[in-house]
N, C-alpha and C positions, 0 to 999 in steps of 0.2 A: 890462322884463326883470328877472327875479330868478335869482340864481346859486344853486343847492343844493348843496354836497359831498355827494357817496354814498362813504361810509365801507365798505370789504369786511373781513368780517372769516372768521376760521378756527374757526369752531364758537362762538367766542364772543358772537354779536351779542344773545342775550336779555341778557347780564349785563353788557355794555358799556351796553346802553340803561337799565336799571336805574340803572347809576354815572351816566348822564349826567344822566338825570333828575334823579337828588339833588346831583348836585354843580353843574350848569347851571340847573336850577329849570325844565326843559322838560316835557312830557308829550307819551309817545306817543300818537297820534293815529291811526295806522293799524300792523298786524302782519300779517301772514300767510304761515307756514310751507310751506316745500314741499311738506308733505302734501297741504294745503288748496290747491292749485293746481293749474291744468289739468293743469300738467306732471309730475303727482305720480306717474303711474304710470309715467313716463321717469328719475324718479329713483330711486338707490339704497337700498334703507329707512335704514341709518345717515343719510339728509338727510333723510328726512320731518319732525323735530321741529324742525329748525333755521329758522330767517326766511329766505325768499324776497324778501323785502321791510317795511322800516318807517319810520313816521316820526315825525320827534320834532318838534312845535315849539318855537321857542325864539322868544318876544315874534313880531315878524316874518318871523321867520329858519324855513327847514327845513333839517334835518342827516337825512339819508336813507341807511336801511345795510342788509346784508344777509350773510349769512354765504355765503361764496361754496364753490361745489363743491370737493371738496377738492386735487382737478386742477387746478383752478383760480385756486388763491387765490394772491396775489402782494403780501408786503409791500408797506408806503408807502414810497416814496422817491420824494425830489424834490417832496415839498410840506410844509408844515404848515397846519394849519388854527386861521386867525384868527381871534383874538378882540379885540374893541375895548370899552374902558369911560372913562367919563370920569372915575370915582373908584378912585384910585389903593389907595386901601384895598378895593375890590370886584374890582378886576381879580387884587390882590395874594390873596384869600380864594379867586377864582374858580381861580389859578394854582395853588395850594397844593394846591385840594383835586384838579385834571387828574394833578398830579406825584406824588399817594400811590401807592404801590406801582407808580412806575414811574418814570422815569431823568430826573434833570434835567440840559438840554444848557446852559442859561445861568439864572443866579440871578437871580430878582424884584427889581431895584433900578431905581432913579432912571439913565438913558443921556442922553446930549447932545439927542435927538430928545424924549425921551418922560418923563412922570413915573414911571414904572413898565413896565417890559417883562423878559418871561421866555420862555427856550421849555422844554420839556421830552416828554419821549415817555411817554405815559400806559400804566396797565398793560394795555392791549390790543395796543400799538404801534403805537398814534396820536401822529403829530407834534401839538403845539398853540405857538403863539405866543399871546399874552398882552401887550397894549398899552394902555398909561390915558393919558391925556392928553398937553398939551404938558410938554417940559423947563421946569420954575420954574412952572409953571399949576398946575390943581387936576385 
């Protein structure tokens, strides 16, 4: 089994996957707009340009998003979406660059559990946590 977060977002989804790319080091791998989809003529023309569907990979990992109808879109709450590294200085660079231009909930340091953990809410308003290794490890 493999688990994918599908990220929904409010009209933003082409320029959040941009950001993830460069700041994650992922590439999308699949796009396609509402226009481009069977259901294109069931949509409103303001959704034709927006993502129906995409996907970014990251090493093993898919992060799967879509810009959801506008009836329909509903902030995140009640998750963030984790990230694990085992070098504290990678996780610490990966945090930095999720938290520009958007809100940090807890500051990148060294906790009793972890060498490095942050969370912060990116400028899309995505939750992300941020975890490097053990406490006193590398």
């Amino acid at each position: 089994m493999q688990v994918n977060p599908y990220l929904s977002f409010n009209g933003q989804c082409a320029a959040a996957l941009k950001f993830y790319e460069q700041v994650l080091g992922g590439k999308v791998t699949f796009t396609q707009t509402w226009g481009e989809s069977p259901m294109c003529d069931s949509m409103p023309p303001e959704t034709q340009k927006l993502i129906m569907h995409s996907t970014l990979q990251l090493g093993e990992s898919q992060l799967m998003c879509a810009d959801s109808p506008s009836d329909h879109y509903q902030k995140p709450q009640g998750i963030h979406i984790a990230l694990h590294f085992s070098d504290p200085k990678e996780g610490e660079r990966i945090f930095n660059g999720l938290a520009e231009g958007g809100q940090i909930e807890m500051p990148f340091q060294a906790t009793f559990w972890a060498a490095g953990f942050g969370m912060c809410v990116d400028r899309f308003g995505i939750p992300w946590m941020v975890n490097c290794g053990q406490a006193g490890g590398s």
